[in-house]
Rosetta silent file (secondary structure, phi, psi, omega in degrees, C-alpha in Angstrom):
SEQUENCE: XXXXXXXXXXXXXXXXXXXXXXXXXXXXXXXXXXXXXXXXXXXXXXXXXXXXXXXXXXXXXXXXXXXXXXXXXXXXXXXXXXXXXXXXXXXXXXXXXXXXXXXXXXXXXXXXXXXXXXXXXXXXXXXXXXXXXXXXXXXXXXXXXXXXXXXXXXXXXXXXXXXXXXXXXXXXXXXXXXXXXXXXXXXXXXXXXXXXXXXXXXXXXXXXXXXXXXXXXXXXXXXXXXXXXXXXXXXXXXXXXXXXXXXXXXX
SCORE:     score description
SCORE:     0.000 S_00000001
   1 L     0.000  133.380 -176.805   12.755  -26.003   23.096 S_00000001
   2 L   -90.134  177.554 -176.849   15.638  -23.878   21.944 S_00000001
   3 H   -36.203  -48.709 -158.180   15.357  -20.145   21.164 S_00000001
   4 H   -66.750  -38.173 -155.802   15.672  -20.605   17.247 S_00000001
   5 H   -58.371  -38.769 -151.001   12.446  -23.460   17.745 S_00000001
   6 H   -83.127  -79.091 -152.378   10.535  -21.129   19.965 S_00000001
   7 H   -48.797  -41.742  155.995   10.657  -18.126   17.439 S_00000001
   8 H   -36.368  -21.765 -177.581    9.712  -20.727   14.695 S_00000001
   9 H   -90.155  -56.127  154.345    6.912  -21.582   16.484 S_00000001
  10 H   -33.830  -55.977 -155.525    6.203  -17.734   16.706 S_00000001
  11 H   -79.381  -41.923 -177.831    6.651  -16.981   13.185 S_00000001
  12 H   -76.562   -3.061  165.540    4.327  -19.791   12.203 S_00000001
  13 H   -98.049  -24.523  163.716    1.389  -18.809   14.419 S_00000001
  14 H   -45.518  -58.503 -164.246    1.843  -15.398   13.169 S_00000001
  15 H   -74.276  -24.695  179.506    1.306  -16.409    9.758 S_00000001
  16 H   -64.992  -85.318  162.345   -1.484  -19.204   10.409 S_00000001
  17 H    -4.049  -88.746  155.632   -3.240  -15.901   12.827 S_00000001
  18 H     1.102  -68.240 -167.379   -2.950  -13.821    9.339 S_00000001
  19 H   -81.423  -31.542  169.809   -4.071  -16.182    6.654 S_00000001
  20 H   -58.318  -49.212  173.428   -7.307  -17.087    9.094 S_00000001
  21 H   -61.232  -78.417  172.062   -8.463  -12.662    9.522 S_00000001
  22 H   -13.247  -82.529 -165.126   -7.882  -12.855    5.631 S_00000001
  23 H   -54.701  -26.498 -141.124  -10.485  -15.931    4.816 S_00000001
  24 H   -94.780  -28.983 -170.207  -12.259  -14.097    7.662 S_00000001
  25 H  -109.314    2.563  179.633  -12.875  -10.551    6.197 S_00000001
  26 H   -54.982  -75.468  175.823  -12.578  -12.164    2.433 S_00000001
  27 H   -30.747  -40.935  158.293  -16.034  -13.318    3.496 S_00000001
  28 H   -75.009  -36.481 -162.253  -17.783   -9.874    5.210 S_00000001
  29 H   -72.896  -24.241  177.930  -16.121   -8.049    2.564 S_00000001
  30 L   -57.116  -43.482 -145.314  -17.572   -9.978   -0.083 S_00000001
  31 L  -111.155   45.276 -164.224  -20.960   -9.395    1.226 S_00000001
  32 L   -97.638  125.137 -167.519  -20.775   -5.448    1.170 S_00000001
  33 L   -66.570  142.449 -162.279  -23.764   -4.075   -1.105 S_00000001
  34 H   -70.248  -53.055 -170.051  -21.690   -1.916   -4.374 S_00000001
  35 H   -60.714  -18.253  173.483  -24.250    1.392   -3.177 S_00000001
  36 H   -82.708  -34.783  178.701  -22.620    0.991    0.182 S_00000001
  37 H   -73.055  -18.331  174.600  -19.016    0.477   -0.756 S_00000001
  38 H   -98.934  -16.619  172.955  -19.300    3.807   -3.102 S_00000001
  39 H   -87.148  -30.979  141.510  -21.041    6.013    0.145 S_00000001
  40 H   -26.442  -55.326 -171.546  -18.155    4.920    1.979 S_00000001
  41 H   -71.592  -50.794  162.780  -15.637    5.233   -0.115 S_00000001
  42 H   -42.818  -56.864 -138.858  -17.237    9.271   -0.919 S_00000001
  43 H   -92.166  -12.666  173.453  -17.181    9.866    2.473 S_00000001
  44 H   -66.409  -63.987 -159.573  -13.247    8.516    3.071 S_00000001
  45 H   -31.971  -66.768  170.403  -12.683   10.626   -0.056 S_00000001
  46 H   -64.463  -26.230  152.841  -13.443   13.795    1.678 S_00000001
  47 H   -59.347  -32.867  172.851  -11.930   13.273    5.233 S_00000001
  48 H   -51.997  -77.081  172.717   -8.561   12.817    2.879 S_00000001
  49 H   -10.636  -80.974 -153.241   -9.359   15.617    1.320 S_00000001
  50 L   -81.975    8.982  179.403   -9.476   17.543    4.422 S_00000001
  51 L   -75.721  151.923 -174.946   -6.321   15.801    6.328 S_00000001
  52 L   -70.574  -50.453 -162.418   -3.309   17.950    6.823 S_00000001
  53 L   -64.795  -15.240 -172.770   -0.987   15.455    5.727 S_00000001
  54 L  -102.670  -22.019  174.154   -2.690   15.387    2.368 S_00000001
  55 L   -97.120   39.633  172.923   -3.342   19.244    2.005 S_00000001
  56 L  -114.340  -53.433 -177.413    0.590   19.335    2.899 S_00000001
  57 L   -21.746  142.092  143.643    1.289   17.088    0.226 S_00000001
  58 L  -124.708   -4.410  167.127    3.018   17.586   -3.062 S_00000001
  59 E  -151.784  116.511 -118.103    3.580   14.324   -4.156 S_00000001
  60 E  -137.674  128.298  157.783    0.670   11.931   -3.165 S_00000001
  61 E  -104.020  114.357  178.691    0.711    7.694   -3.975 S_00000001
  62 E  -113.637  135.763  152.309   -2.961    6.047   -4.394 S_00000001
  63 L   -45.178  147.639  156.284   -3.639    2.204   -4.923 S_00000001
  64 L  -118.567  126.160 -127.537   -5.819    2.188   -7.397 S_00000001
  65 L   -98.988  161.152  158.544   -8.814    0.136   -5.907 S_00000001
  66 L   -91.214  154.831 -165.905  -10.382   -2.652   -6.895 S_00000001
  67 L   -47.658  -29.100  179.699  -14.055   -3.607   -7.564 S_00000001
  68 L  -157.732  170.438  176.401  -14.765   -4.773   -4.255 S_00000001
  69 L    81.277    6.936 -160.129  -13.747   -5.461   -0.502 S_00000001
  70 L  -161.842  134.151  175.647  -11.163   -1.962   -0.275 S_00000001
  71 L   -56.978  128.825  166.335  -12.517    1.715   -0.399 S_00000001
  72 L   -70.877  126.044 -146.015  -12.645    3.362   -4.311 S_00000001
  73 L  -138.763    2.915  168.569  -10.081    5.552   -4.658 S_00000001
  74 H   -35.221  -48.167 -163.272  -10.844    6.829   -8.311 S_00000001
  75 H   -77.400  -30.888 -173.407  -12.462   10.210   -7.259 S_00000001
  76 H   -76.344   -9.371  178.369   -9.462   10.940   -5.063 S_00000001
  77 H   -79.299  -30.407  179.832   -6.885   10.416   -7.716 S_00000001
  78 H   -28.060  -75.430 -161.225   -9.326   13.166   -9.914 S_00000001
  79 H   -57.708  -23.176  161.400   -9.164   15.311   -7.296 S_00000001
  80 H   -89.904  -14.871  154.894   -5.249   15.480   -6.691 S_00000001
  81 H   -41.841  -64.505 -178.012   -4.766   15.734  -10.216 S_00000001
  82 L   -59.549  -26.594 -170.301   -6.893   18.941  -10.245 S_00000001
  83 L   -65.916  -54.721 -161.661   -5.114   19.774   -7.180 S_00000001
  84 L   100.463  -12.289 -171.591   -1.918   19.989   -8.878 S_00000001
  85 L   -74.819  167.099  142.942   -0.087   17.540   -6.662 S_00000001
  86 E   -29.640   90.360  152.938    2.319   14.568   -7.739 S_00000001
  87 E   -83.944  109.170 -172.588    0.192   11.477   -8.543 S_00000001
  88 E  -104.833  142.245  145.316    2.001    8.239   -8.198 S_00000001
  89 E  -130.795 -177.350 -158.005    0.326    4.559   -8.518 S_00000001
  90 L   -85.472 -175.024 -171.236    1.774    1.331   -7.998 S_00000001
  91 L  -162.200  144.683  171.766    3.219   -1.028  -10.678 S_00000001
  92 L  -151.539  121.709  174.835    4.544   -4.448   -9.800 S_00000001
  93 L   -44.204  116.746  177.722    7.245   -5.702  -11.800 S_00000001
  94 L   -77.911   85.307  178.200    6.724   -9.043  -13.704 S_00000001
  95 L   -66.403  122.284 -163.041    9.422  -10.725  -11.891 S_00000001
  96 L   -77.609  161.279  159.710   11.173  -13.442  -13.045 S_00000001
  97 L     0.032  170.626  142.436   12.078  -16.764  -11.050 S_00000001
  98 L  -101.719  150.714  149.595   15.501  -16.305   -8.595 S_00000001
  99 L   -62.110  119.666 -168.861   18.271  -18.699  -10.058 S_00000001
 100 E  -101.803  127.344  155.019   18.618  -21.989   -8.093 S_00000001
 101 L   -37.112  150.240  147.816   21.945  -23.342   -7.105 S_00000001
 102 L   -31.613  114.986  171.047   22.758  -27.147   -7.753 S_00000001
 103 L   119.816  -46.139 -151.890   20.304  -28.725   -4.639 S_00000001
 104 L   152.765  -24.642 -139.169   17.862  -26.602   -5.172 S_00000001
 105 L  -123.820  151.473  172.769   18.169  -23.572   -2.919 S_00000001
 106 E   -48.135  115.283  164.100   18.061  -19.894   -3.742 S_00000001
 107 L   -66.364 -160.264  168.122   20.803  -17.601   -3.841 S_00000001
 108 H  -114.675  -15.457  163.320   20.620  -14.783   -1.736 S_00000001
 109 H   -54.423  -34.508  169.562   21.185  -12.154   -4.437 S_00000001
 110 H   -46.903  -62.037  168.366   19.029  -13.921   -6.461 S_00000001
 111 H   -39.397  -75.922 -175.900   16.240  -13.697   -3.215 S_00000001
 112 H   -24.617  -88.112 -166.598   17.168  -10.077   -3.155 S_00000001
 113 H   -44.729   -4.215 -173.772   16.701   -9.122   -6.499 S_00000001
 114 H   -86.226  -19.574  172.493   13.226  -10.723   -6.843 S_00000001
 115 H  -102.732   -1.924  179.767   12.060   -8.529   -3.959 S_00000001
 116 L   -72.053  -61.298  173.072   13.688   -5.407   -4.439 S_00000001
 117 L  -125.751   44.826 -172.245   11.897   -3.746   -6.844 S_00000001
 118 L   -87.988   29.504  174.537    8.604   -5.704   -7.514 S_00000001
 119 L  -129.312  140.543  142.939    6.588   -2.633   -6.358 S_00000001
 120 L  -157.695  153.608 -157.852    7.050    1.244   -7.865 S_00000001
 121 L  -108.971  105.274 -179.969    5.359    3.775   -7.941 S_00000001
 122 E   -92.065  160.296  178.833    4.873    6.086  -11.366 S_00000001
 123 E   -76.006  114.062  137.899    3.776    9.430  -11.915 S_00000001
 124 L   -71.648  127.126 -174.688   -0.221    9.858  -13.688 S_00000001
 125 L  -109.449   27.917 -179.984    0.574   12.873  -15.183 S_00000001
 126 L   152.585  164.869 -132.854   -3.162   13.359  -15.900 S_00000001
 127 H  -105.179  -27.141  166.556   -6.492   12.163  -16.235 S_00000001
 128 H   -81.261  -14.417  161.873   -6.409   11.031  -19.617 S_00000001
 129 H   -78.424  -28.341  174.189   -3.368    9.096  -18.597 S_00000001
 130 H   -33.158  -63.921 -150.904   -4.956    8.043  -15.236 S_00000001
 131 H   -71.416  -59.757 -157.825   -8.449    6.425  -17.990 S_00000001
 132 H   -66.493  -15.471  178.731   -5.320    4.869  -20.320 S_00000001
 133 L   -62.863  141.327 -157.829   -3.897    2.497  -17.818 S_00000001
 134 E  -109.701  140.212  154.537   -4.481   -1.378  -18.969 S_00000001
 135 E   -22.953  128.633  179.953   -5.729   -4.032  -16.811 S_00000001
 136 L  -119.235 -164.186 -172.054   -2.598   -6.156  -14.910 S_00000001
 137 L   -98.086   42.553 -161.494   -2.970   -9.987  -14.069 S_00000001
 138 L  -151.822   24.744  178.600   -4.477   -9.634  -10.506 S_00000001
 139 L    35.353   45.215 -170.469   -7.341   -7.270  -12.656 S_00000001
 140 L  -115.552  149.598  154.527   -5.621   -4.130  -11.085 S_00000001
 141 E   -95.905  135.079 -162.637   -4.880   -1.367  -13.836 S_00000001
 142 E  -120.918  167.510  161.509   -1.375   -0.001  -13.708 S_00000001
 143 L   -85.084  156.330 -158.574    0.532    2.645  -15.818 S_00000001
 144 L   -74.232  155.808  173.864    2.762    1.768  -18.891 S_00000001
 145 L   -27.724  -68.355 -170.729    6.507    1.952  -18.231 S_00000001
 146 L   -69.086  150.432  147.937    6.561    5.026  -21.034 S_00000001
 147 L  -153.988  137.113 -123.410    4.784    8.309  -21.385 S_00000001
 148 L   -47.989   82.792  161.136    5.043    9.289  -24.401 S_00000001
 149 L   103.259   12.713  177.283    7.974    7.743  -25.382 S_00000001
 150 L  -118.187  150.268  138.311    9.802    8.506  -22.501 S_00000001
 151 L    12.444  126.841  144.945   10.788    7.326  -18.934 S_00000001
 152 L   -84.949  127.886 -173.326    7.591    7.284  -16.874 S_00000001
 153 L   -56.479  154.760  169.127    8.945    9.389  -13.839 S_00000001
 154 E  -137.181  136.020  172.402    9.370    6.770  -10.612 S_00000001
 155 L   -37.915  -49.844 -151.344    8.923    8.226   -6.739 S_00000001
 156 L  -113.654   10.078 -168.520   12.236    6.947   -5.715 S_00000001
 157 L  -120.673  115.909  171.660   14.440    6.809   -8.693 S_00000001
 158 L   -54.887  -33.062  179.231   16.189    9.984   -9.205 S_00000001
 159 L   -78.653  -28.322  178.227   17.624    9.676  -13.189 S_00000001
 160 L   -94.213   20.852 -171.718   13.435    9.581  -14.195 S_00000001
 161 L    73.892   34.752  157.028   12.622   13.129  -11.806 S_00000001
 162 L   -77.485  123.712 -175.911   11.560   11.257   -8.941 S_00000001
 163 L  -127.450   25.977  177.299   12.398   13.115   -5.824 S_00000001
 164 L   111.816 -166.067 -165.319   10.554   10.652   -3.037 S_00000001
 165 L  -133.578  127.096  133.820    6.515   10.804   -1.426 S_00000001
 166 L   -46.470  -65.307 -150.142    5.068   12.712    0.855 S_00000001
 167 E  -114.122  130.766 -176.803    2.301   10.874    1.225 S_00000001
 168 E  -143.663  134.391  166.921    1.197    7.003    0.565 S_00000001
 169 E  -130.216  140.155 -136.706   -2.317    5.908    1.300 S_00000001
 170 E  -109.983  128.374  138.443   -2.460    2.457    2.008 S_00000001
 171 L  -112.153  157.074 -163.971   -4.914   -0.619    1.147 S_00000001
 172 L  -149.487 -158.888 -166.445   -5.249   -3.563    3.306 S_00000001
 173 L  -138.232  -39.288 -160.351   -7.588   -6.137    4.201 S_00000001
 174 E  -165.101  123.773 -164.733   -7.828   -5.675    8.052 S_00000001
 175 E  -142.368  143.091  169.288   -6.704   -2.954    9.936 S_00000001
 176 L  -125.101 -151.638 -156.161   -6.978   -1.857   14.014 S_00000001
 177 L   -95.341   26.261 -150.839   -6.889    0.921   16.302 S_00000001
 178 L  -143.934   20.606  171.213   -3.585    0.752   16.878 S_00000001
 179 L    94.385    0.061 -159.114   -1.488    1.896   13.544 S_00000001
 180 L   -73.095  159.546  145.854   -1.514   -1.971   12.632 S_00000001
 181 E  -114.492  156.689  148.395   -2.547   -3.405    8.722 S_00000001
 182 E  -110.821   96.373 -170.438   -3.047   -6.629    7.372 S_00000001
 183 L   -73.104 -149.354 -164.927   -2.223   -6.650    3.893 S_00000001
 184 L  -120.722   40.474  164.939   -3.178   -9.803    0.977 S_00000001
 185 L    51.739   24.739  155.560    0.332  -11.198    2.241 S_00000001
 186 L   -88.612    9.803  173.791    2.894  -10.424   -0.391 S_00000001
 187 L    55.235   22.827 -169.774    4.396   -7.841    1.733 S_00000001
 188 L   -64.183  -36.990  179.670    4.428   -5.411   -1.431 S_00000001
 189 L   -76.152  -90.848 -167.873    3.213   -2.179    0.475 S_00000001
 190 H   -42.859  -93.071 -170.838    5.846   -2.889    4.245 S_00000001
 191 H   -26.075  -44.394 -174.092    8.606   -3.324    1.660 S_00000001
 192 H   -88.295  -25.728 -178.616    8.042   -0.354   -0.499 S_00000001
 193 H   -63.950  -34.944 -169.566    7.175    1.707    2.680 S_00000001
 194 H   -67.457  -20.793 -156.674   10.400    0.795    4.093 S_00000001
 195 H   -87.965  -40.529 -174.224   12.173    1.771    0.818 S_00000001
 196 H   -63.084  -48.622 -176.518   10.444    4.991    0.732 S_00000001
 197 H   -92.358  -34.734  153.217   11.697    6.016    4.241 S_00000001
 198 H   -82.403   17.224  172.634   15.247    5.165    3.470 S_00000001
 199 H  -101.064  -64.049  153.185   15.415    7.138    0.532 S_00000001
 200 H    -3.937  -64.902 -176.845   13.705   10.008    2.486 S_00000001
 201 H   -42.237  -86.622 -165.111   16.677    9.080    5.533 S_00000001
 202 H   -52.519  -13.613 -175.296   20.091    9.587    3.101 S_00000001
 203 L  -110.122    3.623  165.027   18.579   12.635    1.443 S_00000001
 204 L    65.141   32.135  158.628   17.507   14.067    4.994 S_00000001
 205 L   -83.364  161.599 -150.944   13.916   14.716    3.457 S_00000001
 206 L   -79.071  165.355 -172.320   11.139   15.112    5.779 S_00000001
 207 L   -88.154  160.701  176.990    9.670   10.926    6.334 S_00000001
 208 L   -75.616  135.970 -153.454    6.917    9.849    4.271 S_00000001
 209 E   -98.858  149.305  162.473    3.234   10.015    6.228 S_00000001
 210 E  -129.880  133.900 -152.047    1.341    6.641    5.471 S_00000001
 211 E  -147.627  118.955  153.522   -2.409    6.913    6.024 S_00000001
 212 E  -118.991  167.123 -161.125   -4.808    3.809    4.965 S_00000001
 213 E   -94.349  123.610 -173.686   -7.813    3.780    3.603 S_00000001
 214 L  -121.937  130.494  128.135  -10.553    1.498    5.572 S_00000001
 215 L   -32.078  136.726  175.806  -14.077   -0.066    5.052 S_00000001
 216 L   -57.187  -48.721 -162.910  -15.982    0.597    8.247 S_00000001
 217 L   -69.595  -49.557  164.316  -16.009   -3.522    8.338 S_00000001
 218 L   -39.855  -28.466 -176.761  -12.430   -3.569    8.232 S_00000001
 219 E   -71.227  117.898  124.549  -11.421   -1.794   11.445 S_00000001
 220 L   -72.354  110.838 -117.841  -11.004   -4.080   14.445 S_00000001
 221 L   -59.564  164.338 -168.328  -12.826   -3.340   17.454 S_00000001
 222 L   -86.534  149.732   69.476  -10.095   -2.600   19.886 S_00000001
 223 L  -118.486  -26.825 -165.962   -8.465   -4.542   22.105 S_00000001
 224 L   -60.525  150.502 -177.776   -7.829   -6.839   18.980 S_00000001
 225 L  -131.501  144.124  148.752   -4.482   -6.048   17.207 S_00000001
 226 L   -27.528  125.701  158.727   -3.549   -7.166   13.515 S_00000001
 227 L   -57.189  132.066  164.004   -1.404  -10.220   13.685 S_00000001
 228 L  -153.034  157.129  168.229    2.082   -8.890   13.072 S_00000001
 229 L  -114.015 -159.828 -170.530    6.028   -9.509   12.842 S_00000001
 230 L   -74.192    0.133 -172.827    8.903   -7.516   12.546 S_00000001
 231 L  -123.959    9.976 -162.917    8.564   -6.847    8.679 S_00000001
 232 L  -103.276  112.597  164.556    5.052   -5.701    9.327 S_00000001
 233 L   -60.431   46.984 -163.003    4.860   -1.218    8.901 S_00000001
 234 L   -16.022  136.885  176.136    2.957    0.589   11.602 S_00000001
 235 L   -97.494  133.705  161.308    0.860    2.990    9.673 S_00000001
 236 L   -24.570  -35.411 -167.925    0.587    6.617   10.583 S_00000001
 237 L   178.939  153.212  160.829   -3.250    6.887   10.520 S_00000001
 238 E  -140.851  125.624 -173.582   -6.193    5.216    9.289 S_00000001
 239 E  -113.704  131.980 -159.292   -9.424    7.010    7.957 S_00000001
 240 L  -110.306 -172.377  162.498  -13.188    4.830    7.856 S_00000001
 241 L  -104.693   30.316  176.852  -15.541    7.127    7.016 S_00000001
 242 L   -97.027  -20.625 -150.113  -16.117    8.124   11.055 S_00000001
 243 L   135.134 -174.246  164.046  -13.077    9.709   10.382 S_00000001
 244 E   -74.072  104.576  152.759   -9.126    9.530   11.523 S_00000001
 245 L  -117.167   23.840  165.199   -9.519    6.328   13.754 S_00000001
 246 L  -177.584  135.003  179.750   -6.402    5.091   14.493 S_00000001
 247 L  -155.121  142.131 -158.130   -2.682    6.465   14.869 S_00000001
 248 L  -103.915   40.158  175.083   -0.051    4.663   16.194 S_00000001
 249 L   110.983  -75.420  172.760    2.257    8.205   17.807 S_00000001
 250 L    21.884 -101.727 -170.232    3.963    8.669   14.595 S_00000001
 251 L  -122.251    0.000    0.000    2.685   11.584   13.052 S_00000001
C-alpha cells in the first residue's frame, strides 16, 4: 500500500471512529432528565465563574446552548453581561454553494470562500439584545447582522471595533481527559479557533484560552481519547461540574 493509500485509510477510520461516538452519545444524551441537565449546567456555570481565565477576561464568546444534550449557557451569558465583559455569540453565515468548474469539481477559491467565514462571532451588547435574537435553521438563536442600524461589532474584524477574544468556551458532543473534543462534524468551532489565534499571532496579542463546557456523560473515562486528525483543536481545559477535568499543557 503506498503512503498516500495508507493515510486514506487513516483519514477514513478517523471519520467512521467519529460519526460512531456521535450516534453513541446522541443516544445517552438524549436520555438526560431536563432537572438534571439545568443542576449541571448551574453548577458548570459557577466553576466558570470562578476560573481565572474567565475572571481575566474582557472579551468572553458563549455558544448559546441548545435544549438538550450540551450544558445551558443562558445564566452565564447574564452574568458576563452584568460583569461588564465583551459578550460575543456565534453566527453562521448562510453560505452559498462554491462554483463548479466544467466536470464538476470545485474550485479552490471557491472551497475557500465557503469555509472562511461561515462562523463569527458578534457582540450582545445587552440583555435585551441577548432575549431579541431569532431562532436560526438548526433551532439555535443567533444575533442580527445590525444593532441598531449599525454594524454589529465582530471579534476578529477590526473596521466593526472588534479587537480579538480572550476567551471562547466551547460545545461539543464528546470530550476526554486529554484537551481532546468531538464536535457535530462541521468543523465550525477548530476553524474559527484557528482563525482566532492567528489574528491574536500578527497583532502579538496574548492567545485566546479555549475552555469547553461538558455534561458529566460527555467526558471519556481516560485512557479513551476523542478520535482526531490534524484539523482537530486541542482545547485548553474542560469544566463538568466536578470541576476543571482536563487540560492538555496549554494554559
Amino acid at each position: 500500500m503506498s503512503t498516500q493509500n495508507a493515510l486514506n485509510v487513516a483519514a477514513q477510520s478517523i471519520r467512521q471512529a467519529k460519526r460512531a461516538l456521535r450516534k453513541q452519545m446522541a443516544a445517552h444524551l438524549a436520555t438526560i432528565p431536563p432537572t438534571e441537565l439545568v443542576q449541571q449546567s448551574t453548577a458548570v456555570t459557577q466553576h466558570v465563574l470562578n476560573h481565572p481565565a474567565y475572571r481575566d477576561a474582557k472579551s468572553v464568546s458563549i455558544y448559546v446552548s441548545m435544549d438538550q444534550g450540551e450544558v445551558r449557557t443562558e445564566e452565564l451569558c447574564k452574568q458576563t453581561l452584568l460583569l461588564g465583559k465583551k459578550l460575543y455569540v456565534p453566527r453562521f453565515a448562510k453560505v452559498t454553494p462554491p462554483t463548479q468548474q466544467v466536470g464538476g469539481s470545485t474550485t479552490e477559491a471557491a472551497q475557500k470562500a465557503s469555509f472562511d467565514s461561515d462562523m463569527r462571532m458578534l457582540r450582545v451588547n445587552d440583555w435585551e439584545d441577548y432575549e431579541a435574537m431569532v431562532m436560526n435553521r438548526w433551532g439555535i438563536r443567533e444575533p442580527d447582522e445590525h444593532y441598531r442600524e449599525a454594524q454589529r461589532e465582530d471579534a476578529l474584524e477590526e473596521s466593526s471595533g472588534g479587537s480579538g477574544l480572550d476567551l471562547i468556551l466551547v460545545p461539543g458532543v464528546a470530550f476526554d481527559l486529554y484537551g481532546g473534543r468531538l464536535g457535530h462534524g462541521k468543523g465550525y468551532y477548530d476553524r474559527y479557533i484557528a482563525r482566532c489565534q492567528e489574528f491574536a499571532k500578527i497583532r502579538r496579542l496574548p492567545s485566546c484560552k479555549t475552555i469547553a463546557l461538558s455534561l458529566s456523560q460527555q467526558i471519556l473515562p481516560s485512557p479513551e481519547r476523542v478520535p482526531s486528525d490534524e484539523r482537530d483543536e486541542p482545547l485548553d481545559a474542560t469544566i463538568s461540574q466536578s470541576g476543571i477535568l482536563s487540560t492538555n499543557g496549554k494554559g
